[in-house]
VOPAGU-2260 file (C-alpha; in pm, 1 decimal, decimal comma):
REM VOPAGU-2260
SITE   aa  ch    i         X         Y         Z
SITE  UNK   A    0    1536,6    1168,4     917,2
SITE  UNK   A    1    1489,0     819,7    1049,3
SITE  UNK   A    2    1143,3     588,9    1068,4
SITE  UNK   A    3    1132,4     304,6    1309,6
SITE  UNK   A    4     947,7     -17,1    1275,0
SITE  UNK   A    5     960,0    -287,8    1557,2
SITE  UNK   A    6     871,7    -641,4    1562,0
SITE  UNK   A    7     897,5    -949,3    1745,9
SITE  UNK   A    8     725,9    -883,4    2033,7
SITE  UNK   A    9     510,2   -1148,5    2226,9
SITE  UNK   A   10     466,3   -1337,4    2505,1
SITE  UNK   A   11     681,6   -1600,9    2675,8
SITE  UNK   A   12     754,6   -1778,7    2957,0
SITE  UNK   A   13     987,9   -1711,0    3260,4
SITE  UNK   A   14    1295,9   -1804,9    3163,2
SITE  UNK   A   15    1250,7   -1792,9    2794,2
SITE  UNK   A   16    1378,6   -1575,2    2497,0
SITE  UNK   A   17    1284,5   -1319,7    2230,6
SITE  UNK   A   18    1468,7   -1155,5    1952,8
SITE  UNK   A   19    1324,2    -779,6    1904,5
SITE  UNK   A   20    1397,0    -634,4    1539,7
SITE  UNK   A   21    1416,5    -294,3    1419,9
SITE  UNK   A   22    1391,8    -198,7    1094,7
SITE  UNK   A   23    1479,0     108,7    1013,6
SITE  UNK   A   24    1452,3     398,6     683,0
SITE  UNK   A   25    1713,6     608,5     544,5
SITE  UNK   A   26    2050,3     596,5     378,6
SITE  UNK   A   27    2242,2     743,3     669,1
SITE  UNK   A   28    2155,0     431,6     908,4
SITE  UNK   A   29    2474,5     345,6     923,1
SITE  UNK   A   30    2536,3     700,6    1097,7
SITE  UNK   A   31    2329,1     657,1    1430,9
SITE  UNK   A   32    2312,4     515,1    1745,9
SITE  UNK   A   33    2076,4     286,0    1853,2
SITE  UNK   A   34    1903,8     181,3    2103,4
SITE  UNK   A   35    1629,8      -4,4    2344,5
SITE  UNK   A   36    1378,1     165,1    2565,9
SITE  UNK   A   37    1100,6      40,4    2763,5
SITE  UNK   A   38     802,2     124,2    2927,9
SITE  UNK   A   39     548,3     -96,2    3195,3
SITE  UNK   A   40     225,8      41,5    3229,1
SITE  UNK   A   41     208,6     372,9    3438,4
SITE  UNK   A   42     570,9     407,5    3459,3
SITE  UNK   A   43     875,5     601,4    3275,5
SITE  UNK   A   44    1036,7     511,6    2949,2
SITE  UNK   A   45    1353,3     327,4    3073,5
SITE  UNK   A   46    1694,8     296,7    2911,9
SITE  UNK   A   47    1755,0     -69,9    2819,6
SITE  UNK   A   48    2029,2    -101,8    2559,6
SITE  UNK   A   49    2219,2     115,5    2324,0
SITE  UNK   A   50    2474,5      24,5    2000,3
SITE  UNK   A   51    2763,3     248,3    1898,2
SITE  UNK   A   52    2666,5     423,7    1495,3
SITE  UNK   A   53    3028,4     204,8    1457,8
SITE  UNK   A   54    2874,9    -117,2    1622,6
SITE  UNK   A   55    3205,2    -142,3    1871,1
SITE  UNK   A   56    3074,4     -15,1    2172,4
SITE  UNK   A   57    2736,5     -81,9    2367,7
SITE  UNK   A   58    2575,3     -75,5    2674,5
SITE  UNK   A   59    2320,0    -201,0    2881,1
SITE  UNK   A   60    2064,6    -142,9    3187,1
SITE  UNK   A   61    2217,7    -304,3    3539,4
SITE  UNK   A   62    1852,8    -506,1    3483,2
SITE  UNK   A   63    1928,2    -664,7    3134,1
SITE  UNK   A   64    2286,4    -724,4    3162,7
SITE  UNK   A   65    2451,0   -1031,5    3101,8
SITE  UNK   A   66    2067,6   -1127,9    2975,8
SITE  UNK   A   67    2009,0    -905,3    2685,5
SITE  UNK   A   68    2240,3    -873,1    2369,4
SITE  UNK   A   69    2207,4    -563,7    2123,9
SITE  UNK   A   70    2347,9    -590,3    1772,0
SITE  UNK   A   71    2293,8    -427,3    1434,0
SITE  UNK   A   72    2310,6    -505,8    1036,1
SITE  UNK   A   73    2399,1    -207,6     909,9
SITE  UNK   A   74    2316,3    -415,7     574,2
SITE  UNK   A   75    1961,4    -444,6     673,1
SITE  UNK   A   76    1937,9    -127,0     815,1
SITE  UNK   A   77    1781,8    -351,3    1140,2
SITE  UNK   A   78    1887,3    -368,5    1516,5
SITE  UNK   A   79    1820,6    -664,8    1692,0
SITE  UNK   A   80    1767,3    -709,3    2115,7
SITE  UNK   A   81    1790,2   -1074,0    2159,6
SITE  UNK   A   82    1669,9   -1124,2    2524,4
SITE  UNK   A   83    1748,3   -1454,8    2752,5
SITE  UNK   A   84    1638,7   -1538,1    3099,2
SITE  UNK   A   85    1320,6   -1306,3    3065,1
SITE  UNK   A   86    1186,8   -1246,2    3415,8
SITE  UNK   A   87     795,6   -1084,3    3464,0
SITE  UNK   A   88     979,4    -769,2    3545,0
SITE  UNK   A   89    1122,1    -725,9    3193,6
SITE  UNK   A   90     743,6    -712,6    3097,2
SITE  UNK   A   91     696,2    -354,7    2922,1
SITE  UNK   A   92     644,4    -196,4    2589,2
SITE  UNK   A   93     984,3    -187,9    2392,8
SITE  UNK   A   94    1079,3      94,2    2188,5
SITE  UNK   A   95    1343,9     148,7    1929,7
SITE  UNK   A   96    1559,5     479,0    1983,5
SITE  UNK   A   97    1767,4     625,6    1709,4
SITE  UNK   A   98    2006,1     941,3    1721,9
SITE  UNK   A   99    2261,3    1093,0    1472,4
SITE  UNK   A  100    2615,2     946,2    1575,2
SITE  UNK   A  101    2553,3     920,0    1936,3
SITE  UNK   A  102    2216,1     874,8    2211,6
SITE  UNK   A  103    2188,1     997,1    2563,5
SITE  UNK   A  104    2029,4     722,8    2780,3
SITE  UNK   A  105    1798,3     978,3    2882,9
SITE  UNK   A  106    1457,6     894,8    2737,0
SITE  UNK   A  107    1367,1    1268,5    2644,8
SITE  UNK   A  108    1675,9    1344,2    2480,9
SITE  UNK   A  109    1604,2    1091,4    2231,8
SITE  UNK   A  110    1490,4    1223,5    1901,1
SITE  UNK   A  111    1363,7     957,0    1674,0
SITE  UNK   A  112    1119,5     652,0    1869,1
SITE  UNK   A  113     954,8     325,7    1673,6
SITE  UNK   A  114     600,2     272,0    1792,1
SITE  UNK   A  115     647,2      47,3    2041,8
SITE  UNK   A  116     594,3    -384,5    2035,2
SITE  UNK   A  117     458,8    -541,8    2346,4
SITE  UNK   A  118     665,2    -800,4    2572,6
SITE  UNK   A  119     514,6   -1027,4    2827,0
SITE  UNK   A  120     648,6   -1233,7    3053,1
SITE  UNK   A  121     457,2   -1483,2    3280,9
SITE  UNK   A  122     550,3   -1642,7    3553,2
C-alpha cells in the first residue's frame, strides 16, 4: 500500500518551468515504479513519464521529451517532474502513478494514483 500526495502545480508562462513533487507513504517506496500522468479537460489520462523502482531506467511521452526530466529520492520517499519549455498543450491535471517494481504506461493498469495538481500554461 502506497498514498500519493502532489504538489507544485501552478501556472506559468509559455516557455517557462515547473518542478512537480510527489510525496509518497510507505516503507517499500523504494520498491515501485513511478510515474507521471495527465489529463486536459474532457480527455484521457495520458502517459507522461515513468522512473525505474532502481532509478536507472525511465521514459517519457514523444510530447515531453527532451523537455521534461523525472527523478526520485528514494530518501524522501518523493518523485520529482521538473518540466522546461512548457507549451499551452502541456496544460492538464498531473497525476502521480505508483506500481510494485514495475508500471504499464497504460493509464488503467495503474494501481495506486495521487489526487491530481493543476498545470497551466498560457500563451
Amino acid at each position: 500500500q502506497v498514498q500519493l500526495v502532489e504538489s507544485g502545480g501552478g501556472s506559468v508562462q509559455a516557455g517557462g518551468s515547473l518542478r512537480l513533487s510527489c510525496a509518497a507513504s510507505g516503507r517499500t517506496f523504494s520498491r515501485y515504479a513511478m510515474g507521471w500522468f495527465r489529463q486536459a479537460p474532457g480527455k484521457e489520462r495520458d502517459f507522461v513519464a515513468v522512473i525505474s523502482w532502481s532509478g536507472g531506467d525511465t521514459s517519457y511521452a514523444d510530447s515531453v521529451k527532451g523537455r521534461f526530466t523525472i527523478s526520485r529520492d528514494n530518501a524522501r520517499n518523493t518523485v520529482y517532474l521538473q518540466m522546461s519549455s512548457l507549451k499551452p498543450e502541456d496544460t492538464a491535471v498531473y497525476y502521480c502513478a505508483a506500481g510494485l517494481y514495475t508500471l504499464t504506461l497504460s493509464a488503467g493498469t495503474v494501481p495506486y494514483w495521487g489526487q491530481g495538481t493543476q498545470v497551466t500554461v498560457s500563451s
